[in-house]
C-alpha positions in Angstrom: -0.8 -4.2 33.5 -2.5 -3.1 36.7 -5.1 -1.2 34.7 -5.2 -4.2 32.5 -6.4 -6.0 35.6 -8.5 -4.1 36.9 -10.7 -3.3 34.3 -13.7 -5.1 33.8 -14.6 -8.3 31.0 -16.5 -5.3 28.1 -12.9 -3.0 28.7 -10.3 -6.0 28.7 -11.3 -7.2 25.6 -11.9 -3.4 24.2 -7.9 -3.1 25.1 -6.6 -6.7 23.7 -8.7 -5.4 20.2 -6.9 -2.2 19.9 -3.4 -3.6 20.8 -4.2 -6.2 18.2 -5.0 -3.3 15.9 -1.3 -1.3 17.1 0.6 -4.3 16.7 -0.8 -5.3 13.3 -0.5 -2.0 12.1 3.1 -1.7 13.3 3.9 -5.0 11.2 2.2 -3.1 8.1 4.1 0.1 8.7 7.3 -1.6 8.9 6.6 -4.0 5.7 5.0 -0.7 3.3 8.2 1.1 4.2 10.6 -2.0 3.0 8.4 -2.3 0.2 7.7 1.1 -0.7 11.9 2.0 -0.9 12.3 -1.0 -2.7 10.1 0.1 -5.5 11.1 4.1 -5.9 14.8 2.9 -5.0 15.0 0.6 -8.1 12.5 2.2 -10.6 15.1 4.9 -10.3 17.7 2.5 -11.1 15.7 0.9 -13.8 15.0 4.4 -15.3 18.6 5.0 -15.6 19.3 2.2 -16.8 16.5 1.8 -19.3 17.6 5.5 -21.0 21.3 4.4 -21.1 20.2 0.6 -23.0 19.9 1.0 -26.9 17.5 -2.3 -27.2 14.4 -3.7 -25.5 16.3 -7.0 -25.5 19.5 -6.8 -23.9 17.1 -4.4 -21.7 14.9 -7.8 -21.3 18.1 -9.3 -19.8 19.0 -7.2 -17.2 15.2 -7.5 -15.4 16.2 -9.8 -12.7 18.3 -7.1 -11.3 15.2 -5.1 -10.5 12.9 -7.1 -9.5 10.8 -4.8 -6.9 11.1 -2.1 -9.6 7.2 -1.5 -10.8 8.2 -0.2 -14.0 10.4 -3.5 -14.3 7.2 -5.3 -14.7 5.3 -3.0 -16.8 8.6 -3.5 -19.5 8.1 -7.0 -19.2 4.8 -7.4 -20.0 5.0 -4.6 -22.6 8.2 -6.2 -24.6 6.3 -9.8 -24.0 3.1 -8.6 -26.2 5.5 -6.6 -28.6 7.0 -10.1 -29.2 3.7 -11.6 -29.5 2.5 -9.0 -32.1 6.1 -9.7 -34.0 5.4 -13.2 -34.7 2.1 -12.9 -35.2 3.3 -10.8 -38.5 5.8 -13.0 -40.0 8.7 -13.7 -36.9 10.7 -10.8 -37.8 13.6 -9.2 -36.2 12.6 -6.7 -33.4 14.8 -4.3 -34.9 12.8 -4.4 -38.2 10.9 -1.2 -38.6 8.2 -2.9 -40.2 7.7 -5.4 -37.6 4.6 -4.2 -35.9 1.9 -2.1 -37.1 -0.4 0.9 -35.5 -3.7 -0.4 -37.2 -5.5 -3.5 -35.9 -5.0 -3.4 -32.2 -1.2 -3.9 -32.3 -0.5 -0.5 -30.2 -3.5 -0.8 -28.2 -2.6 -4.8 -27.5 0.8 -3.6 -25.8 -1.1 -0.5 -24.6 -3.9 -2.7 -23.4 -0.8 -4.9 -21.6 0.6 -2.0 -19.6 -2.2 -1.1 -18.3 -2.8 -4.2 -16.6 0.7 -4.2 -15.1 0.1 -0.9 -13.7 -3.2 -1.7 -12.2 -1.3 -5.2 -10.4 1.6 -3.0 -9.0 -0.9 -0.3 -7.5 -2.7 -3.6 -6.2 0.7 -4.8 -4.5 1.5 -1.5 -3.7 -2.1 -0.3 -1.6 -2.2 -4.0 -0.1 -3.0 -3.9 3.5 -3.1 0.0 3.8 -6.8 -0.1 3.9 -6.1 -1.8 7.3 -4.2 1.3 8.6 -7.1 3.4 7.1 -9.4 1.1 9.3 -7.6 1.2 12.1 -7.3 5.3 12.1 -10.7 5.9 11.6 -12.1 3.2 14.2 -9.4 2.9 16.9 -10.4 6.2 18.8 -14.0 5.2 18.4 -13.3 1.3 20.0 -11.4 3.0 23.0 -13.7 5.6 23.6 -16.3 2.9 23.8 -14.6 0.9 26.5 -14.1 4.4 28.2 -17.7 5.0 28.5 -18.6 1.4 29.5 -16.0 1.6 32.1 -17.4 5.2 33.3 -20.6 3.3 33.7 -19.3 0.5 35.8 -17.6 3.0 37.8 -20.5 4.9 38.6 -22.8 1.6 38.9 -19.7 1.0 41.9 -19.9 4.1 43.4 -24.1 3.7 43.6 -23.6 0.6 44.9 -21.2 1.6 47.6 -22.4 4.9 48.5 -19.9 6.8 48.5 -19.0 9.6 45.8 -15.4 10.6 47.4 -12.4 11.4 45.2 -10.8 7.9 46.8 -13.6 6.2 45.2 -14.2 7.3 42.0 -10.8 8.1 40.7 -9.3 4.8 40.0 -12.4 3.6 37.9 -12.3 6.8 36.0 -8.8 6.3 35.0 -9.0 2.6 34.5 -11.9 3.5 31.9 -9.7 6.2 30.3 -7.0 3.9 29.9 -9.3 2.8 26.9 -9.3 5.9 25.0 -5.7 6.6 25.4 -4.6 3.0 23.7 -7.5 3.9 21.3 -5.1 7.0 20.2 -2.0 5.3 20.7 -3.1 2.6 17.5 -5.1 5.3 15.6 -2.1 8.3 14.8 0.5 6.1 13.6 -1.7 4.0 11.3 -2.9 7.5 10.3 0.5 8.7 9.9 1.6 5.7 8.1 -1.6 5.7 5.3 -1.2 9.3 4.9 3.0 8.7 4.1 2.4 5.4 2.0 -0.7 6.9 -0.4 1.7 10.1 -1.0 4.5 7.7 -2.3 2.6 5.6 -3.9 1.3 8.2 -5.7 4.6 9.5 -6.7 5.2 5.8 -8.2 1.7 5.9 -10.2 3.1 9.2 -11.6 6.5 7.1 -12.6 4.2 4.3 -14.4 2.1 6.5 -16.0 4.7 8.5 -17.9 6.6 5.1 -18.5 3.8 3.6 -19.9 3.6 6.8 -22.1 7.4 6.9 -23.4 7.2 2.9 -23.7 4.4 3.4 -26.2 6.4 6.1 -28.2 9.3 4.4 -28.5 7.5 1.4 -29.9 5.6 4.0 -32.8 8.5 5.8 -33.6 11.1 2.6 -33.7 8.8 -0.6 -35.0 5.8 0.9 -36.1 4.3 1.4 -39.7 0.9 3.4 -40.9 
């Protein structure tokens, strides 16, 4: 606080921007971490549970019990245009192996379907990390801005007065400093954190893609005719 107030107008709001960008990227680390657990931690459980389940629709069911799960989603909106296709060719049972066939689209429709649902989830998923990215890359560059503006009113001071002694120019020095220090302060955990969220999210891309891959087999080898 005391090198809060003595700092001059260009520094004080150079250090109320970059404890804006700790804080906010605090809230974000705190949130992706929630969020991120909540989607390995029941995609996992969905997994299990989706090898164990002998049909899509007692599978259907059981959804609401997984509702951060990614691959959750993806079933949903694959089963939904598997039903579609279904009753576009005559409202037959799902367990009818003639139900649905690989010519015409029907296979690329449901393909076409889980592919958007993985695009959405890596939307949710990357949502506000591009702020941490932000914030790591510019942080150390805002601070070390208000350290050099503050060097320069120090020196403009120590012009003025005269005087070049230790007494004199140490307390503006490390009032300008101050700048480049909060500067780090918000940059390596928003690093950190962007670093630690792409890696998992990665790992749940991985889950998706494979998922989307069995979901699509299963459908050929159980409802689909040549």
């Amino acid at each position: 606080m005391i090198f809060f107030t003595g700092t001059g107008l260009v520094v004080k709001l150079v250090l109320i921007l970059l404890v804006y960008f700790s804080v906010v990227s605090w809230a974000i680390i705190f949130y992706k971490l929630l969020q991120v657990y909540r989607a390995n931690s029941e995609s996992e459980r969905f997994l299990e549970f989706f090898w164990k389940s002998k049909r899509f629709d007692t599978i259907s069911t059981q959804l609401d019990r997984f509702p951060n799960s990614p691959l959750s989603l993806m079933f949903n909106e694959g089963y939904t245009e598997l039903k579609k296709l279904m009753e576009t060719e005559g409202d037959q049972q799902i367990d009818d192996p003639s139900v649905i066939s690989t010519e015409g689209g029907g296979i690329d429709n449901i393909s076409r379907a889980l592919r958007r649902a993985t695009t959405s989830e890596i939307t949710r998923l990357e949502k506000y990390t591009t702020f941490l990215a932000t914030t790591g890359s510019t942080a150390p560059f805002i601070g070390l801005f208000g350290t050099v503006w503050g060097i320069m009113t120090a020196f403009k001071g120590i012009g003025e007065s005269g005087s070049a002694s230790l007494a004199v120019v140490a307390p503006g020095i490390a009032e300008a400093l101050i700048a480049t220090a909060i500067g780090l302060v918000a940059a390596i955990p928003a690093v950190m954190g962007y670093n630690h969220f792409q890696n998992k999210i990665r790992v749940v891309i991985a889950q998706m893609d494979n998922f989307s891959t069995e979901f699509l087999n299963i459908v050929q080898r159980s409802f689909g005719r040549k």
